[in-house]
Biotite code that builds the C-alpha atoms (Angstrom):
import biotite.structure as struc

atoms = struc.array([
    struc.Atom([124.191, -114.363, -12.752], chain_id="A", res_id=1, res_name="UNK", atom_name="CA", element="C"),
    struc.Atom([121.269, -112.309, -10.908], chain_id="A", res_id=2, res_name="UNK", atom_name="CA", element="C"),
    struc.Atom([122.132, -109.442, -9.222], chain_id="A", res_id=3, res_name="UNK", atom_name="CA", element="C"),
    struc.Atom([121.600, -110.966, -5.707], chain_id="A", res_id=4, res_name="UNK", atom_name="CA", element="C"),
    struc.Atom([124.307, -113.630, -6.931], chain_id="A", res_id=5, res_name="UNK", atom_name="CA", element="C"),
    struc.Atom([127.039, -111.447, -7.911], chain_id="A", res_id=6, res_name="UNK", atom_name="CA", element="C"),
    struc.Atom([126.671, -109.310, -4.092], chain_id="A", res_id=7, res_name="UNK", atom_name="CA", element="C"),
    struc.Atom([127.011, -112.705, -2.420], chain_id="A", res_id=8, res_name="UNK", atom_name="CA", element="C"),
    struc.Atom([130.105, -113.848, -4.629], chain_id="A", res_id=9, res_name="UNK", atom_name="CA", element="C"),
    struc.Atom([131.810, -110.125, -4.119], chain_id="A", res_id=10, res_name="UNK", atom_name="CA", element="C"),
    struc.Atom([130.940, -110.552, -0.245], chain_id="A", res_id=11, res_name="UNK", atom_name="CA", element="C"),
    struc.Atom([132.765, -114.003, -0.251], chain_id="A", res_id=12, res_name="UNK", atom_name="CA", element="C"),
    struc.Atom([135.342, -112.352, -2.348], chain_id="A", res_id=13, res_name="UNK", atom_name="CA", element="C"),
    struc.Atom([136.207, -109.636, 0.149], chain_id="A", res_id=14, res_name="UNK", atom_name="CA", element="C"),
    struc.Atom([136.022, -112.260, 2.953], chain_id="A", res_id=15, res_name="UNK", atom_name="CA", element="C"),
    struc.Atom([138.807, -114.649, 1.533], chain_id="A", res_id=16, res_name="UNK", atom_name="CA", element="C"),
    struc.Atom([140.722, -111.976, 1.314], chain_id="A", res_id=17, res_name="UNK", atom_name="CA", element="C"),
    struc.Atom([140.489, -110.663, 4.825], chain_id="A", res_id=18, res_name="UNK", atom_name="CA", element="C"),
    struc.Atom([140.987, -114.344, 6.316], chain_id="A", res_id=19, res_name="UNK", atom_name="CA", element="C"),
    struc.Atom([144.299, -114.597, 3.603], chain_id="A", res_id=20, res_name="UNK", atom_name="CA", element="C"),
    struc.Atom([142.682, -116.651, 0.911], chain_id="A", res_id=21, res_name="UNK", atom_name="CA", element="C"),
    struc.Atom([144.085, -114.723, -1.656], chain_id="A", res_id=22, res_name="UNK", atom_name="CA", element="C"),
    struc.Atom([143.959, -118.032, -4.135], chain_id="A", res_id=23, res_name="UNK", atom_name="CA", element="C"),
    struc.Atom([140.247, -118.396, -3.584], chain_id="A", res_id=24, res_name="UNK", atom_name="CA", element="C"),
    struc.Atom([140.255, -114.251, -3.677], chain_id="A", res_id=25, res_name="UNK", atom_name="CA", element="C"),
    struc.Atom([141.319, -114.533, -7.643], chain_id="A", res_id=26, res_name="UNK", atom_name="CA", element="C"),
    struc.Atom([138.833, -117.398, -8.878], chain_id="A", res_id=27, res_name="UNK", atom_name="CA", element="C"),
    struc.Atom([136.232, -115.607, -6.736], chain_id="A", res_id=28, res_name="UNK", atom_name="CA", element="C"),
    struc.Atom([136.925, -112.002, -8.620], chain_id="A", res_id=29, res_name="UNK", atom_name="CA", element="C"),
    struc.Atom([137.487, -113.870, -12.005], chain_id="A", res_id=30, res_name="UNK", atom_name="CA", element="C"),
    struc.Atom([134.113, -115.342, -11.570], chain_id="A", res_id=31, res_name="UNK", atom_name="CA", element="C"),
    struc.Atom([132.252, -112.325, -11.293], chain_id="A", res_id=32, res_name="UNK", atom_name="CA", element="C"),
    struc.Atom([134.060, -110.665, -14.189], chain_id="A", res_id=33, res_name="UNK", atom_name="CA", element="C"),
    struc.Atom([132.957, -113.108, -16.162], chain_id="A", res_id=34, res_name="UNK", atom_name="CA", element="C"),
    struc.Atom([129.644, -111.597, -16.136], chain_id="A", res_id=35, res_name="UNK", atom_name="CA", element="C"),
    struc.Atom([130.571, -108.011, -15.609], chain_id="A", res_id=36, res_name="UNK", atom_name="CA", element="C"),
    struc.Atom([134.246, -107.529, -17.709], chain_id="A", res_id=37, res_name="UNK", atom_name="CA", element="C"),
    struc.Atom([133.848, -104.007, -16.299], chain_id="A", res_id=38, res_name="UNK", atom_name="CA", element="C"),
    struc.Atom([133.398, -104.119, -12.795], chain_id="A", res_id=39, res_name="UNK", atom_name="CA", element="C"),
    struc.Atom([136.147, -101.511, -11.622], chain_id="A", res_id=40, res_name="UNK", atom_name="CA", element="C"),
    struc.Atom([135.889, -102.450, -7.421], chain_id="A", res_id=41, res_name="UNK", atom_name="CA", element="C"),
    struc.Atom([136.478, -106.648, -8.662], chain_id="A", res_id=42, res_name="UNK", atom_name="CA", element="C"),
    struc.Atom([139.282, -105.708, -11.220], chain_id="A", res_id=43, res_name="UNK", atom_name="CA", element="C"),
    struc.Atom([140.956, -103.526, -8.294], chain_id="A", res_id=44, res_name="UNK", atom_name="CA", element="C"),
    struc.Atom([140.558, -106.546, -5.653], chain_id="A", res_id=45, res_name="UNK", atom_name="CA", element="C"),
    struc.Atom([141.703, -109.110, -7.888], chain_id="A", res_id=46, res_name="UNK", atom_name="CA", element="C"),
    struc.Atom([144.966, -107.136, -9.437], chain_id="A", res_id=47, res_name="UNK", atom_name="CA", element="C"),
    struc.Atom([145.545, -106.723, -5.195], chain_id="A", res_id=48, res_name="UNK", atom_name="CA", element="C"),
    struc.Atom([145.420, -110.594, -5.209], chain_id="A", res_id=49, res_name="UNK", atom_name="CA", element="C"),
    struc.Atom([147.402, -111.106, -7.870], chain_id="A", res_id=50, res_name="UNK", atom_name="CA", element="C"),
    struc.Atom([150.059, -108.541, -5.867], chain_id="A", res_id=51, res_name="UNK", atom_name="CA", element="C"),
    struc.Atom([150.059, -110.520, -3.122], chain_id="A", res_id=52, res_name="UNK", atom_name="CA", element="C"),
    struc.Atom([150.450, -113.736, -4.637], chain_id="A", res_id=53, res_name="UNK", atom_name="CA", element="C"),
    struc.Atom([153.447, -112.421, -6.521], chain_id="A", res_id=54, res_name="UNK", atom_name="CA", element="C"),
    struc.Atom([151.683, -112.540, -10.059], chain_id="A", res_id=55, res_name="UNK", atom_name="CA", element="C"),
    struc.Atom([152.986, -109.206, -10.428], chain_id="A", res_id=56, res_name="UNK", atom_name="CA", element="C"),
    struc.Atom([151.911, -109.713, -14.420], chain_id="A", res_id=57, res_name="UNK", atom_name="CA", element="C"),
    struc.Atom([149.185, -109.925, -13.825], chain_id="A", res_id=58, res_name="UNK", atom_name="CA", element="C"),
    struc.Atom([148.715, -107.803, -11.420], chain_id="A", res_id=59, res_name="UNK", atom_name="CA", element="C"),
    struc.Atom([149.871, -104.577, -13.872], chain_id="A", res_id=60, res_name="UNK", atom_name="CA", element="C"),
    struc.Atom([147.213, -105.663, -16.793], chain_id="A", res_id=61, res_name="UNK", atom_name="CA", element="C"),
    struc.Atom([144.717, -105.575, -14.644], chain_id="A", res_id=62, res_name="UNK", atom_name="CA", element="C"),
    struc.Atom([145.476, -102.137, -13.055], chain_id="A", res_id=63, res_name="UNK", atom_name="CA", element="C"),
    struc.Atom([146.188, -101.301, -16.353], chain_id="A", res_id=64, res_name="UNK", atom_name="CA", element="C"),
    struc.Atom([142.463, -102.292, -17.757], chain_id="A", res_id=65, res_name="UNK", atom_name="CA", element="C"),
    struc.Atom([141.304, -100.263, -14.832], chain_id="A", res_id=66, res_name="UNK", atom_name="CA", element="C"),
    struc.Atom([143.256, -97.206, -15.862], chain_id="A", res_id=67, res_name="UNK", atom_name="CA", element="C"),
    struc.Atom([141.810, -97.737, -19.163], chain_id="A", res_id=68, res_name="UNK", atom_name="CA", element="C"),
    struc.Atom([138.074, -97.831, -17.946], chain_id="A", res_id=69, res_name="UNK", atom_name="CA", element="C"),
    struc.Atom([138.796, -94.741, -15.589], chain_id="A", res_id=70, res_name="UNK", atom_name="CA", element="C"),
    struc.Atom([141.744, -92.887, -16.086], chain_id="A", res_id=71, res_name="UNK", atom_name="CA", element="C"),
    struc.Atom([141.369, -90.949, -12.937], chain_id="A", res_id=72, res_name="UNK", atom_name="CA", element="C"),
    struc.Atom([140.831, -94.333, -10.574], chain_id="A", res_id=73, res_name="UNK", atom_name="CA", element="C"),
    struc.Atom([143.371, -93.314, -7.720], chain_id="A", res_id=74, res_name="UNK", atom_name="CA", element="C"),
    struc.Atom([143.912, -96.775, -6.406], chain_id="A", res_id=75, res_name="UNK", atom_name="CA", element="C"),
    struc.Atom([145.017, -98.242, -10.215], chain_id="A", res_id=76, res_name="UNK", atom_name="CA", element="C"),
    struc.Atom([147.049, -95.225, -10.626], chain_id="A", res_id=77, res_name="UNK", atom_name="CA", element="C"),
    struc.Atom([148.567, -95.823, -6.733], chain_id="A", res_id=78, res_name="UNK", atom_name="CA", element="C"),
    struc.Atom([149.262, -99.374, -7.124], chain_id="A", res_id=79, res_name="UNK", atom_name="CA", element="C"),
    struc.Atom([150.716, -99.112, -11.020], chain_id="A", res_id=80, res_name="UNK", atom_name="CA", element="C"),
    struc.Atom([153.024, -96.709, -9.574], chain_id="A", res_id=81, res_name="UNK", atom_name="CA", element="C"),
    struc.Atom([154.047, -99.238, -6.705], chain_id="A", res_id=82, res_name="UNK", atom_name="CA", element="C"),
    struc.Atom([154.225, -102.244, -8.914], chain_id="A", res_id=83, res_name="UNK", atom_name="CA", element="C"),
    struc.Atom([156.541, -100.574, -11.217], chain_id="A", res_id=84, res_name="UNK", atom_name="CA", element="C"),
    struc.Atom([158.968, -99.039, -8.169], chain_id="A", res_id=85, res_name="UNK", atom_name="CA", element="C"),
    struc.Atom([159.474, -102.522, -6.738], chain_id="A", res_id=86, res_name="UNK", atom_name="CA", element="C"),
    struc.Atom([159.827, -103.816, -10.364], chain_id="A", res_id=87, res_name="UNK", atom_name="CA", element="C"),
    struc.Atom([162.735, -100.858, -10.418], chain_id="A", res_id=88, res_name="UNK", atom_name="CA", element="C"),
    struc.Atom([163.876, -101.291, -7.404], chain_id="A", res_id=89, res_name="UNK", atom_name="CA", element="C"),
    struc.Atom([163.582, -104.220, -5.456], chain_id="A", res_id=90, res_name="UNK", atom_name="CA", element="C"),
    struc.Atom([164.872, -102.710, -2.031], chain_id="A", res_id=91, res_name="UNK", atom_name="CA", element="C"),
    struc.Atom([161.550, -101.185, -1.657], chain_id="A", res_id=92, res_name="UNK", atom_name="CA", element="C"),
    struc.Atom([159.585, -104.462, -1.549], chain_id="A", res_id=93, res_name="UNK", atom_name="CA", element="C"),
    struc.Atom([158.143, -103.870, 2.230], chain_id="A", res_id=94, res_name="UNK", atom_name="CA", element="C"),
    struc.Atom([156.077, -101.545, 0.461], chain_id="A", res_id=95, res_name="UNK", atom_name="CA", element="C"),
    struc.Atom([153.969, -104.330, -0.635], chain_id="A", res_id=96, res_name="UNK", atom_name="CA", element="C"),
    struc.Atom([153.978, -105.825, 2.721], chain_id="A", res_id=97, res_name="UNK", atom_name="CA", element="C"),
    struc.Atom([151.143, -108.047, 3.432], chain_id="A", res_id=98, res_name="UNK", atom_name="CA", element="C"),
    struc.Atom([149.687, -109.854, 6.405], chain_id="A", res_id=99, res_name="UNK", atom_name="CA", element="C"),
    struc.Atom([146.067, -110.661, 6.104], chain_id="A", res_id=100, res_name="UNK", atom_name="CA", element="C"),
    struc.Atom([146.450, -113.763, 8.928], chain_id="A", res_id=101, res_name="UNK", atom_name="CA", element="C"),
    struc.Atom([143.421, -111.969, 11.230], chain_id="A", res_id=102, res_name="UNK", atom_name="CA", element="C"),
    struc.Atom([142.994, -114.972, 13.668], chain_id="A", res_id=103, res_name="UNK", atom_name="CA", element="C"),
    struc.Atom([141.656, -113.723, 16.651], chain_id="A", res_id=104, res_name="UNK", atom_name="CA", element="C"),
    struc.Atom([143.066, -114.552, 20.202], chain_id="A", res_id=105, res_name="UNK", atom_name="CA", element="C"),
    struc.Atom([141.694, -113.836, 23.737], chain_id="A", res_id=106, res_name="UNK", atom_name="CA", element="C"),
    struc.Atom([143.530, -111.394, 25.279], chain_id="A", res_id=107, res_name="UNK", atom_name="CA", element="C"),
    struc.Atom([146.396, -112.005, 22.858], chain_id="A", res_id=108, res_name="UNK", atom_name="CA", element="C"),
    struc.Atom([144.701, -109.608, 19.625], chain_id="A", res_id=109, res_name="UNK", atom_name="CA", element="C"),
    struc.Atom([142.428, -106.689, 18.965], chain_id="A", res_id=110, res_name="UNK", atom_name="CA", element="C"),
    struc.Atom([140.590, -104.743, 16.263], chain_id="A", res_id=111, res_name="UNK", atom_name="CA", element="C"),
    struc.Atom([140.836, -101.526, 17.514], chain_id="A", res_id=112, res_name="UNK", atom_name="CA", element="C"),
    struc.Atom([139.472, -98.060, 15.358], chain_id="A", res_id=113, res_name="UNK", atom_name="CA", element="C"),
    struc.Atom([142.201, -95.580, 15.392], chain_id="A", res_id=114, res_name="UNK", atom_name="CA", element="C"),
    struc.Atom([141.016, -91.864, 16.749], chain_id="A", res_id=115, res_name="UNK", atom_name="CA", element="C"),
    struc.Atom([142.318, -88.444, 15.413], chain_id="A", res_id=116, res_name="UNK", atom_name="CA", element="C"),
    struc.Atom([143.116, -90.358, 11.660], chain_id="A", res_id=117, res_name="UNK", atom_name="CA", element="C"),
    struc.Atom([145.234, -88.532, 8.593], chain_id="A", res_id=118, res_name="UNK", atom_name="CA", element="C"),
    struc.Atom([143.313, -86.875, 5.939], chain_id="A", res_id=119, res_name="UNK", atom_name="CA", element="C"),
    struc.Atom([141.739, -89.226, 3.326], chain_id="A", res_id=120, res_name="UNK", atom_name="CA", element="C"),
    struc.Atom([144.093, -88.991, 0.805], chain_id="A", res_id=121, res_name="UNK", atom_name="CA", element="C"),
    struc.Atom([146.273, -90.947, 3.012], chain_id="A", res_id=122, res_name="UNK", atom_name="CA", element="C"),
    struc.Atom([143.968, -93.239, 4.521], chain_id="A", res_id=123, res_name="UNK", atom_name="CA", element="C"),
    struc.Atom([143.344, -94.395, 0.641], chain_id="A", res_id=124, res_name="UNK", atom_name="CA", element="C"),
    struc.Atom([146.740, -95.263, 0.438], chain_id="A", res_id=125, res_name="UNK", atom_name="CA", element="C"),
    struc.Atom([146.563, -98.302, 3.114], chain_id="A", res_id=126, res_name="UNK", atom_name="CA", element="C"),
    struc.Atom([145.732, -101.192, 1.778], chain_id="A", res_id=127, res_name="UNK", atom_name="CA", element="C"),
    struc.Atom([144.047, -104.716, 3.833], chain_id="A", res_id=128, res_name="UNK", atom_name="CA", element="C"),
    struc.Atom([147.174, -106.671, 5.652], chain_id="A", res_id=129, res_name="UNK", atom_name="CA", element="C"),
    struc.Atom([149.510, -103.604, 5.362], chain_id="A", res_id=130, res_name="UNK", atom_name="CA", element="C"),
    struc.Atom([152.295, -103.673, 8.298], chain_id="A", res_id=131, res_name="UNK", atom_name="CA", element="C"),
    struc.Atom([152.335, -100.425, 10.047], chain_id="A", res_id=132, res_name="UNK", atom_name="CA", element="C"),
    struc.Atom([154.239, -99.037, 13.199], chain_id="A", res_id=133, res_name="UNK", atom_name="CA", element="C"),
    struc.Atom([152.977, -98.290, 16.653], chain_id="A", res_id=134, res_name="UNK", atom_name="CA", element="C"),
    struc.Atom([155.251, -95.725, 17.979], chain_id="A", res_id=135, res_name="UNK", atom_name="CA", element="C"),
    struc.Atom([155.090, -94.284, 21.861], chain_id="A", res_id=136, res_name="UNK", atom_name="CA", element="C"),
    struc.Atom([155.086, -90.166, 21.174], chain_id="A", res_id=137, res_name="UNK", atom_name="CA", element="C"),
    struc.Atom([153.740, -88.122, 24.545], chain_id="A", res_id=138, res_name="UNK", atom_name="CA", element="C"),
    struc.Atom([151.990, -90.934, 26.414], chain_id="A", res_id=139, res_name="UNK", atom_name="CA", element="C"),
    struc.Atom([150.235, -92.122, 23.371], chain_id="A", res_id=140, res_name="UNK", atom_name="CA", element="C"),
    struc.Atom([150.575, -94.869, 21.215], chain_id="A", res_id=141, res_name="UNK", atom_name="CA", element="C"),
    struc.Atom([151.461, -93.186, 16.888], chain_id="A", res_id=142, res_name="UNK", atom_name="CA", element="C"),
    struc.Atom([150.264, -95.405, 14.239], chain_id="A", res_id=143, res_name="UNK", atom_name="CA", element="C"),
    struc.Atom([152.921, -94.912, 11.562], chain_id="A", res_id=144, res_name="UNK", atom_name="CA", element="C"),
    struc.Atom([153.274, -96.048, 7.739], chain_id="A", res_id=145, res_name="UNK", atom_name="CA", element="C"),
    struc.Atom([156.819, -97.001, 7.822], chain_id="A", res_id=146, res_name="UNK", atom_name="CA", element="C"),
    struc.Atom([158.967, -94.741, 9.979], chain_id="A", res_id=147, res_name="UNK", atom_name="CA", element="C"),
    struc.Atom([157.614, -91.130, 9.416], chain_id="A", res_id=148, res_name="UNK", atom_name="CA", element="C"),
    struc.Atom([154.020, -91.141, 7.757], chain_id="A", res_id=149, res_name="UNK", atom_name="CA", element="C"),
    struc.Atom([150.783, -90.647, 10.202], chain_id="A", res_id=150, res_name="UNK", atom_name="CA", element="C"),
    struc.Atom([148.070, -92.800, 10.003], chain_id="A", res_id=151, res_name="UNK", atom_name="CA", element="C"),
    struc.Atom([146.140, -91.820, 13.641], chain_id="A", res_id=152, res_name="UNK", atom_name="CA", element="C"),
    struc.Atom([146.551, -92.604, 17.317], chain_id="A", res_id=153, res_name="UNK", atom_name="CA", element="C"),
    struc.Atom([145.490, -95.657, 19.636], chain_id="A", res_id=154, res_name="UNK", atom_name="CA", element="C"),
    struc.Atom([142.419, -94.702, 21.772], chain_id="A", res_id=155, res_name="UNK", atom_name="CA", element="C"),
    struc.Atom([143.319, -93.132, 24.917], chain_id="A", res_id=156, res_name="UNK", atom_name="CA", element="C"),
    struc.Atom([142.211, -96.571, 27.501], chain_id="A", res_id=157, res_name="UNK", atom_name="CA", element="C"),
    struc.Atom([144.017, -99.181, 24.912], chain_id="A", res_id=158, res_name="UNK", atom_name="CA", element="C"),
    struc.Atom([147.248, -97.106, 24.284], chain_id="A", res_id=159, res_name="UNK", atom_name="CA", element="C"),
    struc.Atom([148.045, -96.283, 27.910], chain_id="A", res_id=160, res_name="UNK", atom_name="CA", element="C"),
    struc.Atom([147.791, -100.002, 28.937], chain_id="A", res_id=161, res_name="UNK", atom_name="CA", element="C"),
    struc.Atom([149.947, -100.715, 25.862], chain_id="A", res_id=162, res_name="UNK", atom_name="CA", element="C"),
    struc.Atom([153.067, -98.272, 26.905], chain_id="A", res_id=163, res_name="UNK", atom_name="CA", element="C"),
    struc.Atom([153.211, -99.722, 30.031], chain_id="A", res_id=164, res_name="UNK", atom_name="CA", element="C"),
    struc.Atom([153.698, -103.318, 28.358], chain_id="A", res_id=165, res_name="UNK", atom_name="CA", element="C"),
    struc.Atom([155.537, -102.429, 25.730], chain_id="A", res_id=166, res_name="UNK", atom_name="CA", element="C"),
    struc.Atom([157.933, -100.688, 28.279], chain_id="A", res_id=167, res_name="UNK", atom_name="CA", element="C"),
    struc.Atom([158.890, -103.792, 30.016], chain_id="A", res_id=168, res_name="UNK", atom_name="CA", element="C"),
    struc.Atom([159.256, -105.869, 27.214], chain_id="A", res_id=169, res_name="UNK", atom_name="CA", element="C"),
    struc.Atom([156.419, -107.481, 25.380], chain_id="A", res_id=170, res_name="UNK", atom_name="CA", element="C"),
    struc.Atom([156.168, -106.881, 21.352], chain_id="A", res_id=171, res_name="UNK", atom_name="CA", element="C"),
    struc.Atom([153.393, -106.160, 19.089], chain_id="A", res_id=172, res_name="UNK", atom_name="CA", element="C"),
    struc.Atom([152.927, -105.955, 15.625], chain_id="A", res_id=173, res_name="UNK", atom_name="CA", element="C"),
    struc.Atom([149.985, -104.248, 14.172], chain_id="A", res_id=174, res_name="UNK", atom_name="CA", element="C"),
    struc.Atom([148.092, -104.435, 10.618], chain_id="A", res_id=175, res_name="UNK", atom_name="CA", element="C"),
    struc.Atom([145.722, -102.471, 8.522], chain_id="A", res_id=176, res_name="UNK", atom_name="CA", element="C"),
    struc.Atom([142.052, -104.344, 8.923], chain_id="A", res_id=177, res_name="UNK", atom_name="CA", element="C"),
    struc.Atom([139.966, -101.783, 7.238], chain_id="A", res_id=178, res_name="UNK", atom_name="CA", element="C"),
    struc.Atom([139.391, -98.400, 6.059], chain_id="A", res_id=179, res_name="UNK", atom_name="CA", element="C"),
    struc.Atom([137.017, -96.062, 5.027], chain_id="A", res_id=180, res_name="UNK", atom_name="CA", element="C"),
    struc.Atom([137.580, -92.157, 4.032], chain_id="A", res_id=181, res_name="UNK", atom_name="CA", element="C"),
    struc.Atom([137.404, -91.041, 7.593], chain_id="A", res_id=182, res_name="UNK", atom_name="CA", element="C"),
    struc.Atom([137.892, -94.600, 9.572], chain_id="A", res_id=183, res_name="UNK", atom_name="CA", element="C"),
    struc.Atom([140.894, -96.765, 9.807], chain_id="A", res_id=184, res_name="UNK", atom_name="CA", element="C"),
    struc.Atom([140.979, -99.847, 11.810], chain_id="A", res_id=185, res_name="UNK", atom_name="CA", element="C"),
    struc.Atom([144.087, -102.074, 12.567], chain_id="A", res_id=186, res_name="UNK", atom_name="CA", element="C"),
    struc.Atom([144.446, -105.355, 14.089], chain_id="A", res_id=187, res_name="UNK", atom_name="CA", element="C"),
    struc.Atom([146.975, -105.849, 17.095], chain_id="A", res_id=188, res_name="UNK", atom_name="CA", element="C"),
    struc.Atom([148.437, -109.223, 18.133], chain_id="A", res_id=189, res_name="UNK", atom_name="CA", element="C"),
    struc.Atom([151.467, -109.726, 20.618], chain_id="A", res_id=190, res_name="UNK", atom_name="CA", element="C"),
    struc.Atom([154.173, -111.505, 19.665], chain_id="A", res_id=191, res_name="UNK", atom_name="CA", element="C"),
    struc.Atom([156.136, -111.698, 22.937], chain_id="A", res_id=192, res_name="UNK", atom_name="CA", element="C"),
    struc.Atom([155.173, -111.557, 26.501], chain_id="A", res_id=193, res_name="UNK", atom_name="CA", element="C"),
    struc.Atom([157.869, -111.641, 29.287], chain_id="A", res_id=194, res_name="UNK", atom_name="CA", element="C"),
    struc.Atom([157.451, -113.827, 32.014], chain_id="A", res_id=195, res_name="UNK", atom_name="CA", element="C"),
    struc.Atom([156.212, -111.056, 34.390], chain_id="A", res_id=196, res_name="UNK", atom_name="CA", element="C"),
    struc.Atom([153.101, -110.395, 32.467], chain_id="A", res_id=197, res_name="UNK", atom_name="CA", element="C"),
    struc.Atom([152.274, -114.416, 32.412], chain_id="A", res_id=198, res_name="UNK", atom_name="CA", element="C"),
    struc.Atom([149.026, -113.651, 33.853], chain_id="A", res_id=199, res_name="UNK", atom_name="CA", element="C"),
    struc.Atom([148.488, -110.434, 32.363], chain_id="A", res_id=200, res_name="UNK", atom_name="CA", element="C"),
    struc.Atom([146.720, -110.509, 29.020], chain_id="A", res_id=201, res_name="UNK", atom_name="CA", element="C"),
    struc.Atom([147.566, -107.585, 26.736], chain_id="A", res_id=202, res_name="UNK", atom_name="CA", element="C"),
    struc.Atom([143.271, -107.306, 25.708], chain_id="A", res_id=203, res_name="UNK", atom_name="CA", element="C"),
    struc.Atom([140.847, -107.336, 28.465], chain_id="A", res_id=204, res_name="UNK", atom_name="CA", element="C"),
    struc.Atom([137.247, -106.486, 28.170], chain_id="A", res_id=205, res_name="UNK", atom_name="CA", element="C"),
    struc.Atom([136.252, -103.071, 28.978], chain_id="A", res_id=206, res_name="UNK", atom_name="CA", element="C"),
    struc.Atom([134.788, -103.846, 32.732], chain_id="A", res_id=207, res_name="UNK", atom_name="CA", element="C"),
    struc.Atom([138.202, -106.134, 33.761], chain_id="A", res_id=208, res_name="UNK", atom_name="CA", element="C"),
    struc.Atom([140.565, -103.695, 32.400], chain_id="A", res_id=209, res_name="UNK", atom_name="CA", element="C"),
    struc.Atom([141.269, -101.753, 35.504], chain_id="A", res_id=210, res_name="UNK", atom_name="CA", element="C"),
    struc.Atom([140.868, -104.382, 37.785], chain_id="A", res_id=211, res_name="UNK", atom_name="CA", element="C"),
    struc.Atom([143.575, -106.392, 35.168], chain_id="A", res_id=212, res_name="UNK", atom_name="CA", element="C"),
    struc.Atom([146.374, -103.288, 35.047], chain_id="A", res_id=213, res_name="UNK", atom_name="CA", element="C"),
    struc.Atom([146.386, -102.528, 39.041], chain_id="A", res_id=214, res_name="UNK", atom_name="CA", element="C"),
    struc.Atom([148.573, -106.055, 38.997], chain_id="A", res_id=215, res_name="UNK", atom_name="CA", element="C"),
    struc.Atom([151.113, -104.675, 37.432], chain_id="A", res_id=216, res_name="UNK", atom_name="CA", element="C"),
    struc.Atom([153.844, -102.567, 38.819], chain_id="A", res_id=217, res_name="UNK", atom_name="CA", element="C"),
    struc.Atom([155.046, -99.070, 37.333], chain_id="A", res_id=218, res_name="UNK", atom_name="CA", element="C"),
    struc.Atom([159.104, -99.779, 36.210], chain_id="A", res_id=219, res_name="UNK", atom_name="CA", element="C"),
    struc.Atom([158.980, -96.495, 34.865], chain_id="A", res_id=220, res_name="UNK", atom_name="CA", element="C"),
])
């Protein structure tokens, strides 16, 4: 394959996996490591493919060929470490929790960039689809790694309108979308809405926000 071929396979590659085609995820990495056995970013995504579909086999020999090819390579060493605790120990299987179903909804869901994020090292521990916490600390909205571990904070205009939902009753759950070294992003969907925010959506656009959140009254 030209080089121009193997850049559009790994884009498709990276985009079944963000829309949850982790199936189509493995064949697509397989594919280009057919031509390039040594590719360290394809061998990475597909053993995370191979996690999620529960080929946990798999999974190790190919974060195992990774450690091989770079002994220092922080996510093999990460997730080899992970696959062998839940092999241990199966009551820490949320670890591997996955939800890569991205589906956007008006007003229901959000990709939203978090603002004052952890230090690298922990931001290259999240992983695509990873469950994490949104937790109300001093009028702000904590985005948590299980129940103690900070990942960064909801921007100011989105968190505040989120307390005063969550407060009365409607449900969230949130997900790792992205990350770089400095940037994390997380996607946000409600789950529940209580029948006095029928008419309230929990996303508006930026010049109907205001106009959306003087509707509905302070319990609090």
């Amino acid at each position: 394959m030209t080089d121009l071929q193997n850049a559009n396979i790994k884009n498709r590659a990276i985009k079944t996996a963000l829309t949850g085609d982790w199936q189509a995820a493995i064949e697509l990495n397989k594919k280009i490591l057919s031509d390039i056995p040594d590719d360290i970013d394809t061998l990475n995504r597909l053993a995370l493919a191979y996690t999620i579909t529960g080929n946990i086999i798999n999974a190790k020999k190919t974060y195992q060929k990774v450690f091989e090819l770079d002994p220092l390579n922080s996510i093999a060493q990460r997730n080899l470490k992970r696959l062998n605790d839940k092999i241990n120990n199966p009551q820490i299987g949320n670890m591997l929790q996955i939800n890569c179903n991205f589906l956007e909804e008006t007003g229901k869901t959000k990709i939203v960039e978090l603002v004052n994020v952890a230090q690298s090292n922990i931001i290259q521990t999240l992983r695509i689809g990873q469950c994490v916490n949104l937790s109300i600390k001093r009028s702000r909205i904590f985005v948590l790694e299980g129940a103690k571990q900070y990942i960064g904070v909801l921007p100011d205009d989105i968190g505040i309108r989120l307390i005063k939902f969550i407060k009365n009753g409607n449900k969230y759950e949130a997900f790792i979308k992205s990350t770089t070294d400095s940037k994390v992003f997380i996607f946000i969907k409600e789950v529940k809405r209580v029948a006095k925010f029928k008419n309230n959506p929990s996303f508006t656009t930026s010049e109907n926000q205001g106009l959306s959140l003087k509707k509905i009254k302070k319990n609090d």
